[in-house]
Structures are given as structure tokens and as C-alpha cells.
PASEMI-241437 format. One record per residue (C-alpha): residue number from 1; x, y, z. Coordinates in Angstrom, 2 decimals, padded with zeros to 5 digits, m for minus. Layout:
REM residues N
NUM  X  Y  Z
...
This chain:
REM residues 544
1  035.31  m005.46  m005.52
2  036.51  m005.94  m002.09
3  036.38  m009.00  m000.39
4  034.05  m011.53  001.08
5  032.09  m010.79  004.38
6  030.11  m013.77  005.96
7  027.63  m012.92  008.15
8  028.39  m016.50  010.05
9  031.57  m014.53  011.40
10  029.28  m012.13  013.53
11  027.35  m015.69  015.11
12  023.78  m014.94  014.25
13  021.06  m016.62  015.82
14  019.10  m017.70  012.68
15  016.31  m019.22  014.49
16  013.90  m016.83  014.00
17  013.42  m015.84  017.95
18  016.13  m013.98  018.63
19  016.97  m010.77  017.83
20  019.90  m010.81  015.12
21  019.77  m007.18  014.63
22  023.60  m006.49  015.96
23  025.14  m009.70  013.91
24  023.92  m007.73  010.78
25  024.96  m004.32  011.97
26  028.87  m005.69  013.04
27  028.59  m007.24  009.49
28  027.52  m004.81  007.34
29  029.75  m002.09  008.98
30  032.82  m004.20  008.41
31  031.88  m003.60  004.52
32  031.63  m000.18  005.02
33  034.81  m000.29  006.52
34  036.33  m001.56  003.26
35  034.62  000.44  001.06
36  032.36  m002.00  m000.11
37  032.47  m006.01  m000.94
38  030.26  m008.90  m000.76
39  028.19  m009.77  001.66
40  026.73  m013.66  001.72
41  024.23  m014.37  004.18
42  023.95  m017.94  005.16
43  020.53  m019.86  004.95
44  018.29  m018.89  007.96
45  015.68  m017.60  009.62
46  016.44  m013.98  011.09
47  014.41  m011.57  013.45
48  015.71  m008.25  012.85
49  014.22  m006.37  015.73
50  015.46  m002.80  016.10
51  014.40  000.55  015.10
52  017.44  001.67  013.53
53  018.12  000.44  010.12
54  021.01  m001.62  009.02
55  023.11  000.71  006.50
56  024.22  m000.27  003.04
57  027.16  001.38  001.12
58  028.64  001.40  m001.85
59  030.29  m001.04  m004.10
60  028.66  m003.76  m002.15
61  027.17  m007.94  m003.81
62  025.12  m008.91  m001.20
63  023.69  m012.53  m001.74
64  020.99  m014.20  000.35
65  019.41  m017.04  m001.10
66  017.26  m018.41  001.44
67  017.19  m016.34  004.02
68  014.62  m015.02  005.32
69  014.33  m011.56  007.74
70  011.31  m011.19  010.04
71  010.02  m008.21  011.58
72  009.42  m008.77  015.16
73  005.34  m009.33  015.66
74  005.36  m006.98  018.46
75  006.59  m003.50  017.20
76  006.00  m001.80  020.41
77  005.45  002.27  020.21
78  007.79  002.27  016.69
79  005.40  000.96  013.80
80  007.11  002.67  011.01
81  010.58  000.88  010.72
82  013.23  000.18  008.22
83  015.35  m003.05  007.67
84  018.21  m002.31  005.27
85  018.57  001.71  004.42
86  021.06  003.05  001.97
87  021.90  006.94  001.51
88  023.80  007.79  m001.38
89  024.48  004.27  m002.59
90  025.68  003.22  m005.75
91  026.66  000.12  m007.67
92  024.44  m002.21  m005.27
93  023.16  m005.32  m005.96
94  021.22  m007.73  m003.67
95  020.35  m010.99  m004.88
96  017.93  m013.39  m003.00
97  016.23  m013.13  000.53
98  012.71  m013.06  001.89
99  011.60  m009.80  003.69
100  008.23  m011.08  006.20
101  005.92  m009.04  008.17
102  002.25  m009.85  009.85
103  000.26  m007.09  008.04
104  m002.68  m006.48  008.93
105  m006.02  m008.34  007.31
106  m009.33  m006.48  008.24
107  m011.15  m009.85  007.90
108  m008.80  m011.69  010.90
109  m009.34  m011.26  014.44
110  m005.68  m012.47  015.61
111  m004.22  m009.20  013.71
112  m000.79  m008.51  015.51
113  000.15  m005.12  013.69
114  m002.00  m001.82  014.12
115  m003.45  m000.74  010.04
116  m001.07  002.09  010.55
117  002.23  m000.37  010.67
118  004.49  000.95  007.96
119  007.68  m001.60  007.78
120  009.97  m001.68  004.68
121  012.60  m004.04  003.89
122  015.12  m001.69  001.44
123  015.38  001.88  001.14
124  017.41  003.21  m000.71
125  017.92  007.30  m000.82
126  019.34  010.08  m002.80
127  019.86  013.54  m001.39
128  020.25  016.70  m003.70
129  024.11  016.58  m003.17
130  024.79  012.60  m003.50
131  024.33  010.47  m005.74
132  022.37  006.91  m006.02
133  022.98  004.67  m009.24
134  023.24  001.04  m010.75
135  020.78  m000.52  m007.82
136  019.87  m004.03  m008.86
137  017.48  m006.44  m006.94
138  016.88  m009.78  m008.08
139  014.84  m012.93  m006.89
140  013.73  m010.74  m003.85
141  010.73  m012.12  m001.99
142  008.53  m010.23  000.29
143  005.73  m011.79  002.22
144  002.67  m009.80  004.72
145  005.12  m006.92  004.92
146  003.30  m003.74  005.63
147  005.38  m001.58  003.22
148  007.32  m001.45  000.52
149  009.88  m004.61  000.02
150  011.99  m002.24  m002.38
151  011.88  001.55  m002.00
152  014.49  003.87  m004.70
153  013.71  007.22  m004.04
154  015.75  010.35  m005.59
155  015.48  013.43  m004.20
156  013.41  016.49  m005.72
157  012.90  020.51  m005.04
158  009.58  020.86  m005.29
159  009.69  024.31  m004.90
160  011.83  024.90  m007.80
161  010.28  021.86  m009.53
162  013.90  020.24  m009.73
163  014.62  016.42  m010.04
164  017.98  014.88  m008.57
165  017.24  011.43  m009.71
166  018.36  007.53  m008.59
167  019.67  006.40  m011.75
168  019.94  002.61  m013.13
169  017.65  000.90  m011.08
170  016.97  m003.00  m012.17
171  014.52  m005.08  m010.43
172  014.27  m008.85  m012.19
173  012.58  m011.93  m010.76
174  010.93  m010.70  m007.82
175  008.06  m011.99  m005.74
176  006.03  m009.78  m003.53
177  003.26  m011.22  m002.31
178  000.25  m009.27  m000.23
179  002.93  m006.38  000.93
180  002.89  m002.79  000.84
181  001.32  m000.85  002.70
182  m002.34  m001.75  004.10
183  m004.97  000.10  003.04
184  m008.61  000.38  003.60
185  m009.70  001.51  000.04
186  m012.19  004.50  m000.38
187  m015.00  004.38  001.20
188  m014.45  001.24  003.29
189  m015.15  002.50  006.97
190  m017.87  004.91  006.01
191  m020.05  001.71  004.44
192  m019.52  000.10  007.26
193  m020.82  002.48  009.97
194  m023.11  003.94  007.49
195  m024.76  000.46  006.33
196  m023.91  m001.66  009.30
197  m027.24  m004.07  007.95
198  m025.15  m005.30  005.65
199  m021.68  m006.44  007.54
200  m021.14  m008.20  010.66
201  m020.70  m006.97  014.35
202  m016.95  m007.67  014.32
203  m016.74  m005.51  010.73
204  m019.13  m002.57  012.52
205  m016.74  m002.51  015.97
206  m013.78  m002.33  013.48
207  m014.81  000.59  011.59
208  m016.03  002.32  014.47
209  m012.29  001.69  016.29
210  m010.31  003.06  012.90
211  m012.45  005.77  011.75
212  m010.73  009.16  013.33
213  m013.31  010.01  016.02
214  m012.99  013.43  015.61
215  m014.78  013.13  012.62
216  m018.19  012.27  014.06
217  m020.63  014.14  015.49
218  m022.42  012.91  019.10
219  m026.66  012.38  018.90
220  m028.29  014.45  016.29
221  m031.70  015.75  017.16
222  m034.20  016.69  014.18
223  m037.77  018.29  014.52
224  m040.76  018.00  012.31
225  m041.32  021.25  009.98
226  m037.90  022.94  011.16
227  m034.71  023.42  009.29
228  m032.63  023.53  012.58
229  m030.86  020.71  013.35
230  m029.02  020.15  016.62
231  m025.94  017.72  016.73
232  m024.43  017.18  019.94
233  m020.10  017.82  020.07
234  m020.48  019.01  016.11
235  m016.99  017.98  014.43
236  m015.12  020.93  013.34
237  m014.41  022.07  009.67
238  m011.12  021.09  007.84
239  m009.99  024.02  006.39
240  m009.54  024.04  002.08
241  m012.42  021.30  002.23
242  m016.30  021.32  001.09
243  m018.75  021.98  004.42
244  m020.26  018.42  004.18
245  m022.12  016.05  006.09
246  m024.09  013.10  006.11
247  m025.91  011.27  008.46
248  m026.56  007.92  009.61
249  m028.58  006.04  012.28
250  m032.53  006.39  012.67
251  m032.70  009.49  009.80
252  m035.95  011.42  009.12
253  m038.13  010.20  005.53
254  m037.04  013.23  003.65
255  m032.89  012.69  004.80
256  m031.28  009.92  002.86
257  m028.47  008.18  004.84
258  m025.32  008.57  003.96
259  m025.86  010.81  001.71
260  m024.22  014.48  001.33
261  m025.72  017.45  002.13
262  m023.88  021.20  002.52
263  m024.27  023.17  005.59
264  m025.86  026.26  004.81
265  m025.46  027.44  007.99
266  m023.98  026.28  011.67
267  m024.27  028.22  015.06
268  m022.51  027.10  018.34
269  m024.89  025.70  020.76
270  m024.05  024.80  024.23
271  m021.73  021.64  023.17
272  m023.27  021.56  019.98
273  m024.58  023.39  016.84
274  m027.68  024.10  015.06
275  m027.19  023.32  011.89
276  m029.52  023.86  008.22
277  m028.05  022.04  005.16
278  m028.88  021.93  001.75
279  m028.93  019.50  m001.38
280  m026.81  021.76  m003.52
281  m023.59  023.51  m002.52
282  m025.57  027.13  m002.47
283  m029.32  025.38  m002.07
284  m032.46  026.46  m000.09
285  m032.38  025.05  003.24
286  m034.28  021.56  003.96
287  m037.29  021.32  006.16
288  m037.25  018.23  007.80
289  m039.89  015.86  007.66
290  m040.93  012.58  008.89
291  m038.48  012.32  011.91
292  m038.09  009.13  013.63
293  m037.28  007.88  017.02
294  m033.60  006.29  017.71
295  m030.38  007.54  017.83
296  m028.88  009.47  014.24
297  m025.54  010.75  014.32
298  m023.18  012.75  011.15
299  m020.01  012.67  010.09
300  m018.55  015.95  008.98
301  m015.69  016.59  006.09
302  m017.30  014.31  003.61
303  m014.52  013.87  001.27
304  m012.16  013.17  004.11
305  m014.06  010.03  005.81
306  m015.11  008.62  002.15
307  m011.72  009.05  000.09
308  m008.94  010.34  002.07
309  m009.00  007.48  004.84
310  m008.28  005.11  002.16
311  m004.86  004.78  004.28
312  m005.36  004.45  007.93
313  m004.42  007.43  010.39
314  m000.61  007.69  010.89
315  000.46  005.16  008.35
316  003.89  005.99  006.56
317  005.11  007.10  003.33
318  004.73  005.56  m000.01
319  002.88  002.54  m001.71
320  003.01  m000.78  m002.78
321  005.77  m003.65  m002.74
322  007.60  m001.90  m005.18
323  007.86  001.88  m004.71
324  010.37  003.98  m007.09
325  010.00  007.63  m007.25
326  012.48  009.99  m008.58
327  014.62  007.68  m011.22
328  015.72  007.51  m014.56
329  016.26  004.51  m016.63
330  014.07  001.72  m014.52
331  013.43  m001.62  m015.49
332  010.74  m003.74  m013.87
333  010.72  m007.46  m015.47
334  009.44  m010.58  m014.56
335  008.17  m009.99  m011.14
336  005.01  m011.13  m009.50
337  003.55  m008.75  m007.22
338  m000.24  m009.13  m004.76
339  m000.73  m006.21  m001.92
340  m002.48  m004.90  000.70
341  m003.07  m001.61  m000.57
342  m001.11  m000.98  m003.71
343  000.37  m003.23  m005.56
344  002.96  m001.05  m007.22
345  004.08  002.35  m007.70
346  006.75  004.31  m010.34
347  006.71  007.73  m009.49
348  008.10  011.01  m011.28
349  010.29  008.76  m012.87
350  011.81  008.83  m016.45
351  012.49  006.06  m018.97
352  010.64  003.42  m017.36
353  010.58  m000.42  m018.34
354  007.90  m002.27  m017.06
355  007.37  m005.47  m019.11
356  007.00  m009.01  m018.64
357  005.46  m009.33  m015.12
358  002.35  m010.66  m013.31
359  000.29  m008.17  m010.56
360  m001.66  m011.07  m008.79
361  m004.08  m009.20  m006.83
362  m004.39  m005.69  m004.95
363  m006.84  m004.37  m002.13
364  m006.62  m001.35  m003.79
365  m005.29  m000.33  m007.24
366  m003.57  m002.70  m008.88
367  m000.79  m000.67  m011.61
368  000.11  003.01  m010.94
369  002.67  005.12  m013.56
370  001.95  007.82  m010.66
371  002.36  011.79  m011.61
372  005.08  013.38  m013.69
373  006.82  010.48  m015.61
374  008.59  010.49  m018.87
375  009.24  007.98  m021.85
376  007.72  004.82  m020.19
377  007.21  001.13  m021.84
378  004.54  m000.84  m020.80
379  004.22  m003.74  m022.11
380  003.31  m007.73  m021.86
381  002.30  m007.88  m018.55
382  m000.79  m009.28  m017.23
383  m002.92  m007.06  m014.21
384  m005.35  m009.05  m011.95
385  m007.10  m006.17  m009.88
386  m009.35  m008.36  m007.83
387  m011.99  m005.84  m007.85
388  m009.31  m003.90  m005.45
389  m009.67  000.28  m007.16
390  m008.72  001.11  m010.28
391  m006.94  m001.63  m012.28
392  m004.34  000.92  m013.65
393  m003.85  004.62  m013.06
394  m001.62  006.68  m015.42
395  m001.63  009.77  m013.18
396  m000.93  013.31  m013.68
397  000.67  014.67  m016.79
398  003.07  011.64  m017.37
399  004.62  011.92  m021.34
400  005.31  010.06  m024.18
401  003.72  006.56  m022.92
402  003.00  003.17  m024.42
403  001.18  000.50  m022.92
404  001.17  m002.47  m025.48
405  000.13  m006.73  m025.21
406  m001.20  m006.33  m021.48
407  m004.03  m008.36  m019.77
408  m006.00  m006.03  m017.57
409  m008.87  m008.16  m015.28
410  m011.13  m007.62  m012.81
411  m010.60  m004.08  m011.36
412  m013.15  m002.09  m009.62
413  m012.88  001.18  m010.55
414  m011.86  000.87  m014.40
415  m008.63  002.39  m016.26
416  m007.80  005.74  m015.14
417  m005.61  008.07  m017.25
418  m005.06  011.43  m016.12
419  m004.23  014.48  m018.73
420  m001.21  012.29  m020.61
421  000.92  013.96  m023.47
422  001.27  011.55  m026.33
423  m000.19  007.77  m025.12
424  m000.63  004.59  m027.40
425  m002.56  001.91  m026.05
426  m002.43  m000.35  m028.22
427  m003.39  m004.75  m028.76
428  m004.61  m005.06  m024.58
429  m006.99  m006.84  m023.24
430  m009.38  m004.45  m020.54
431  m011.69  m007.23  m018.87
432  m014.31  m006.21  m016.65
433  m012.86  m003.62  m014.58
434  m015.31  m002.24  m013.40
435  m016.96  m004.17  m010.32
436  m016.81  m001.27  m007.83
437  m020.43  m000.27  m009.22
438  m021.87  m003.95  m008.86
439  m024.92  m002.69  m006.73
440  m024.47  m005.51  m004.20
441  m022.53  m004.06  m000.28
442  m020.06  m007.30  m000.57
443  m018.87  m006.10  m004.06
444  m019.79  m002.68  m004.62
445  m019.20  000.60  m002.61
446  m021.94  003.44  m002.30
447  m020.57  006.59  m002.79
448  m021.99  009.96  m000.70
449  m022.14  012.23  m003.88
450  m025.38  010.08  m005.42
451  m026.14  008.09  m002.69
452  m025.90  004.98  m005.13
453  m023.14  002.43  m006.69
454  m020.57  004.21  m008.11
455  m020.24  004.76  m011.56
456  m017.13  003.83  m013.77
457  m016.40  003.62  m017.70
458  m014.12  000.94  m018.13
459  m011.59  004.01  m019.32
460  m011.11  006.96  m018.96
461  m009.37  010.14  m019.87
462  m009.84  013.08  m017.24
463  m007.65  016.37  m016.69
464  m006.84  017.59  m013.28
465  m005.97  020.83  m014.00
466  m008.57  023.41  m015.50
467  m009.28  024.00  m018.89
468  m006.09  021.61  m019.40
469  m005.45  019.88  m022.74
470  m004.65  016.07  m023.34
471  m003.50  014.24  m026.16
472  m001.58  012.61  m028.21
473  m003.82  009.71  m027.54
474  m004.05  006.56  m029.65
475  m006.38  003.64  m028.78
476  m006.23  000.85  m031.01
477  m006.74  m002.65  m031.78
478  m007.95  m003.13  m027.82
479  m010.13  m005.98  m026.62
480  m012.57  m003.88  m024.49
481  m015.20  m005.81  m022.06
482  m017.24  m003.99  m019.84
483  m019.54  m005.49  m017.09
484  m023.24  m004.20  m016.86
485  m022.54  m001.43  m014.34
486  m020.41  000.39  m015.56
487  m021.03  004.12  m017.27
488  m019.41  003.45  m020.81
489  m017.21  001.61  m022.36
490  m014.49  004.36  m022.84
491  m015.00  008.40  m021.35
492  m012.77  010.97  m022.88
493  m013.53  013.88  m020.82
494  m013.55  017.61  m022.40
495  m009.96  018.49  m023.14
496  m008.62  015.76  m025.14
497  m007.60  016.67  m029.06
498  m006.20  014.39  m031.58
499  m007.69  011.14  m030.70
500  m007.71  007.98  m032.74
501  m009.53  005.33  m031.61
502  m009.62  002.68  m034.43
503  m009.64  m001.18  m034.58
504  m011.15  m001.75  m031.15
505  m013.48  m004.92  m030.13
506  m016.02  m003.71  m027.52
507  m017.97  m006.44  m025.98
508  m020.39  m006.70  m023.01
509  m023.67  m004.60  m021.97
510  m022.25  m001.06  m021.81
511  m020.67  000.02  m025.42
512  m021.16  003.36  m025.82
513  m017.95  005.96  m025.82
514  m018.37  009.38  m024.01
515  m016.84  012.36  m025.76
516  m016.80  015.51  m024.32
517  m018.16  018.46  m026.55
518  m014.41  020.00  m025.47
519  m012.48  017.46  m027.39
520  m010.72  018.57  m030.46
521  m010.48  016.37  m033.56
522  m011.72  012.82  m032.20
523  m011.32  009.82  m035.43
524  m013.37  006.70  m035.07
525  m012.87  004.19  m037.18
526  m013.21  000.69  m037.70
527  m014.30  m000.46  m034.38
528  m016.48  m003.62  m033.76
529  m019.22  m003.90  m031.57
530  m018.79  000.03  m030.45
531  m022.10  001.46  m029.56
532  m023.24  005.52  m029.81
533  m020.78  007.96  m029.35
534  m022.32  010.58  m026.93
535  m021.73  013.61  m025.33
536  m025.12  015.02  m023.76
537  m023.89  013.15  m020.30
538  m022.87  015.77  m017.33
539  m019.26  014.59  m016.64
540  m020.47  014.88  m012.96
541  m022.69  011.61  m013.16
542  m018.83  009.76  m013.67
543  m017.12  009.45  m010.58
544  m013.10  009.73  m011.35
């Protein structure tokens, strides 16, 4: 190791106010200069104001016990902004330091930062020619930052399907608290507008300011015994989407608000369109009945303004405090984590530790083992979702998993595991995870499909590709408590073969398991309190 760089020599400010931005940069680029060392910055309070990061190399100890770095409240025209970025870094460790940002909090009205602020503290890069490896983190705090507090990303072809991975990356004793990036959750702005009776003015104005106004139609006009409808400046049709709409406002009897409905058919107008829709994709086309007076309007591209504006308009890349995609042989110990959207995410990544930590909260889903990973260990943590989305996803595909001695509470949209290859879930706790269909607007959230609460087992097993197969899958010896809303206890959706599910304790209202006629050589045995095992349920009435 090289030698010792103070960041004293470069006479920082450290009161908070003024920028330090170039007493960092003259530092850190006199350890570049010697190919690495260590870096100890002093006690202090540091506003980092600039939108070019300050670069990290190789070989580099940096140490900054309590410090702390501030974003500057006012980010001007540049809301998506590094701190510290490293390309093709290896044998790094940073040790200490608190990363603070202002973001944004839908209930406050002294908000400083747009929703679509994106501000991380470290990223760290691979490209497909370098290299990134040995990257440890330790006793790193992050506080309101509107991004990730740690990012490791390798790099990957996606056209050849070809990982270049970050390899070795540790993160021990860390504490994020309400970071990542903000999120509205699904559904969040359409209730809102939709069902303004039951939210305040402030929450209305809000949702009307965020929600992409290209998405909503001007004044709808309906008529007694016609299926024409007119709707004034009629938004225009994503492309690859469903030709959806709903309506809300002052709605005729026989139109439910908010609900969907397919256009069957739409014809320019002057600055409109006349529009029919049905209640099935390829259904006869409503005549409208019991019309009322008051203004109605629509929004268009259904799925859009219900589930993709979960993240507001022109926010950044990537999720969570803690956001590793791309990297083999992680470990994730002892580290608390809350967020404003996401409270964590390991991505395409292979052999994965996560054990021994504490997720204290999420406005949206609380654990993610997102798409594509290999050979991961979860085990002894506990999960509080706070009734954000879905208390853990296990998304896409990911191999050869085992989630053991974990406490998962208070979720909203249950456990969601998504066509895995060999899984063991095994001596957890699931409690409650399924608040999301609580048929109350402060708790639950209406969906457009149904028109009610939505509708959850506390897990579930789905594919995402068609006529795909899952499995492995062994469930056993879980404690599994489900509130009264949910759908079932536990859903395995058609696809699955060789599941065991043995040794569980299912308590609450709901305890029936869903099995898809599909499966393939489904074992129960020895489970307490389970109810019936059906499968005469459409797997359309569960939302996933």
C-alpha cells in the first residue's frame, strides 16, 4: 500500500455550507497519482456539491469515521448525480462515513428534491474489458439519500447473454436508513385521482402534478342509449401495450370508476375521439346508461398509470440502498437497511451471501434476489415490509437458492417467487404479508383489473415465461400466518413439478394452498393447521 493522504492537506471547509467538492477531488487525485494508498478523512461535515463525481482507483483504504457528505438541497437542472464513482477498481475498501440527501416524502409539504432526484453515494463499475474485484464497505451509513448508498455493478452483453462480473464484493455493518430511490408504489397516483373522497386536497394536487399528463384524457362526454363516447384531447396509444381505459369523475350507473374497460373501437374527432369499449378484451360494445351531470375524464394505457409509474417520470437507474448487479461471490451481513422505494436489490449475481441483517421498513418491496442469480444463501435475517409491496421477491429464473431462519412481517403484497430452479425454504417465519388487500384506501390499494382490493396469497410461485417449468421446490417446517384478505395461504401456479411441502404451521383465516392442475408431482405431508388443497380457482382472480 502506498502512503497516507489526509484530506486536511487540501483545507476543506467541513462545515457543511460550503462546497468541499475540489478539496476531495485535489485529494483523491493525489492517490491516483500514486497508484493507490489511504485516504483518512477527518471528522466533519461536508457539502459535496458538483455534478461530476469524485473518482476512486485502485489499491486505495479509505477511512471516514464520522464524516458525513451532504448533497447540496438545491440540485438545480442535474438531479441524477454521483458522489464517489469508481471504473475498473479493485482491491477497495471504505470504512466509515455517512452519505445524506433530502429525499423526497409524499406526506411533507417542505420537500426540497423533485420524486425524480436520483443521487448515489458509491458507484462502482466494471466494463467488458476491465476488471472490478475485492470491494469492501463497512460501517457505511446512508441517511434520506435518493439512491443507492452502495452501487457494484459488472458489466453484461445482453445481446449475447454474456456476464463480465464485479467479483469479491463485502458489505458488513452498514446502516441505510430511508434511501434509495423514491418511489410511489403501484397504483399510488391513480387512487388518488381516481378516489380523491378518500385523501386530502394536498394528496389530490400531488397526484395530479406527478402523474404524466399525457396520460389523461380532457372532459369525457357520454349519452344515454349510445355506445359512442366522446373524450376531449384523447391520450394516444403506447405501442406493445393493452388499449385500456378507465374513467373517473361524475361516471354514468352502468361505468364503474376506475375500472378497465378495452376500446373496441376509437375514431378521431375534431380534438377528440369517439370511442366504444368493452368489458372483455374482444367484448360487445357497452351501451351507456344512466349518465350523470359533472365533469368525467379517462386515463388511457392502463397498465402504465397503475404499475409502471411505480417510479416517478425521469428518475435514474437502479434500486434500493444497496444495489449489486452483475457479481460473483457477495456477502451482505449485518446491515440494517429502511427505503424509500426499495430497500435492497442483488441482481444477476452469483454466489450470494445474505445473512444476518435487519430490513427495517420499505415504501415498496422490502427483499429482492432480482432476475438471473445463481447459488444464493439466505439466511437469519429478519424483513419488516411495512405493508410497503411484496415483502420478498425471488425474481426471474434465479438457481439453486436457500432461504433458511428468516423473519418475514408485515408486507403488502405477500412472497413472490418467480419460476426458480431448485429452492428450499425452509424453518421462516411469513407473518402477515399480505395487507395490500386490506379493503380500507389508507391500507389497501384498488386495483383496475377487478375494480376491488387486490388479492394476494401470502406465497407464491408464478412463471413468467409460457408453458415454463419450476421446481426443485422444497417448503418446509415454515411458520405461515396469513391475514383475512388474502387469496391463500400458499399459490403454486401451473408449472411447478417436484414439490414438497411438509412440516408447515399455517395459522390465521385464509389456509387453503392453490395448486395448479399443471403441477407435476406435488407431496403434502405433515402440515398443521393447512386447510383444502384446491385447484378449481382461475389463476386470473390472483394478482402477481
Amino acid at each position: 500500500m502506498n502512503g497516507v493522504v489526509y484530506l486536511s492537506s487540501f483545507d476543506p471547509n467541513r462545515d457543511g455550507k460550503t462546497n468541499d467538492y475540489m478539496a476531495f477531488k485535489r485529494c483523491f487525485e493525489e492517490v491516483a497519482k500514486n497508484e493507490g494508498g489511504v485516504v483518512v478523512i477527518d471528522a466533519g461535515k461536508y457539502l459535496i456539491d458538483s455534478v461530476d463525481a469524485i473518482m476512486l482507483c485502485s489499491n486505495t483504504t479509505v477511512y471516514a469515521d464520522n464524516a458525513e457528505f451532504f448533497f447540496p438541497k438545491d440540485l438545480g437542472n442535474d438531479h441524477h448525480r454521483h458522489m464517489f464513482d469508481g471504473i475498473n477498481v479493485s482491491n477497495l475498501t471504505w470504512i466509515g462515513g455517512c452519505f445524506n440527501g433530502y429525499v423526497y416524502d409524499p406526506v411533507s409539504l417542505k420537500n426540497t428534491w423533485e420524486p425524480h432526484a436520483c443521487t448515489k453515494g458509491i458507484w462502482i463499475e466494471r466494463t467488458v474489458e476491465g476488471e472490478v474485484s475485492n470491494i469492501r464497505f463497512e460501517r457505511v451509513k446512508g441517511c434520506d439519500l435518493a439512491g443507492s448508498v452502495i452501487s457494484v455493478y459488472g458489466a453484461y452483453d445482453e445481446m449475447r447473454d454474456i456476464r463480465y462480473p464485479a467479483r469479491a464484493i463485502d458489505v458488513h455493518g452498514c446502516t441505510f436508513d430511508n434511501s434509495g430511490k423514491f418511489m410511489w408504489d403501484y397504483g399510488y397516483l391513480w387512487q388518488r385521482i381516481v378516489f380523491p373522497e378518500y385523501h386530502t386536497n394536498e394528496e389530490i394536487d400531488n397526484s395530479f402534478k406527478y402523474m404524466p399528463p399525457e396520460l389523461i384524457s380532457g372532459t369525457v362526454e357520454f349519452k344515454n342509449g349510445s355506445k359512442n363516447i366522446y373524450v376531449h384531447n384523447m391520450p394516444s396509444p403506447i405501442a406493445n401495450e393493452d388499449n385500456t381505459i378507465c374513467f373517473f369523475g361524475n361516471v354514468p350507473s352502468n361505468i364503474k370508476r376506475g375500472n378497465c374497460y378495452y376500446i373496441r373501437n376509437c375514431q378521431p374527432q375534431d380534438e377528440g375521439a369517439v370511442i366504444t369499449v368493452s368489458e372483455t378484451p374482444f367484448g360487445e360494445p357497452m351501451v351507456i346508461s344512466g349518465c350523470r351531470s359533472g365533469e368525467c375524464r379517462a386515463f388511457r394505457n392502463l397498465f402504465t398509470v397503475h404499475h409502471n409509474l411505480y417510479a416517478p417520470n425521469g428518475c435514474g437507474t437502479g434500486k434500493g440502498p444497496l444495489d449489486l448487479s452483475v457479481c460473483d461471490s457477495v456477502k451482505v451481513s449485518d446491515c440494517r437497511m429502511s427505503a424509500s422505494g426499495d430497500s435492497m436489490h442483488i441482481h444477476r449475481s452469483h454466489n450470494v451471501s445474505y445473512t444476518g441483517n435487519h430490513i427495517t421498513g420499505s415504501r415498496m418491496g422490502a427483499f429482492f434476489i432480482a432476475q438471473f442469480c445463481k447459488n444464493v444463501t439466505v439466511a437469519s435475517n429478519t424483513v419488516l415490509g411495512t405493508n410497503g409491496s411484496r415483502v420478498m421477491s425471488v425474481e426471474k429464473s434465479t438457481e439453486d437458492i436457500t432461504i433458511v431462519g428468516n423473519t418475514f412481517m408485515g408486507g403488502g403484497r405477500g412472497t413472490w417467487i418467480n419460476q426458480p430452479y431448485n429452492i428450499i425454504i425452509s424453518d421462516n417465519i411469513f407473518c402477515e404479508n399480505t395487507n395490500k388487500c386490506t379493503p380500507s384506501p389508507k391500507i389497501g390499494r384498488l386495483t383496475p383489473n377487478s375494480g376491488s382490493y387486490e388479492y394476494y396469497p401470502e406465497i407464491y410461485l408464478t412463471t413468467w415465461e409460457k408453458d415454463a417449468k419450476y421446481g426443485d421446490v422444497i417448503m418446509r417446517s415454515n411458520i405461515i400466518k396469513t391475514t383475512p384478505y388474502c387469496s391463500a395461504a400458499v399459490a403454486f401456479h401451473n408449472g411447478g413439478q417436484n414439490i414438497i411441502f411438509e412440516s408447515n404451521i399455517i395459522q390465521g383465516e385464509k389456509r387453503d394452498i392453490y395448486v395448479g392442475k399443471k403441477c407435476k408431482y406435488p407431496q403434502f405431508t405433515g402440515n398443521i393447521g393447512m386447510g383444502n388443497i384446491i385447484d378449481e380457482i382461475s389463476e386470473e382472480k390472483f394478482d402477481q
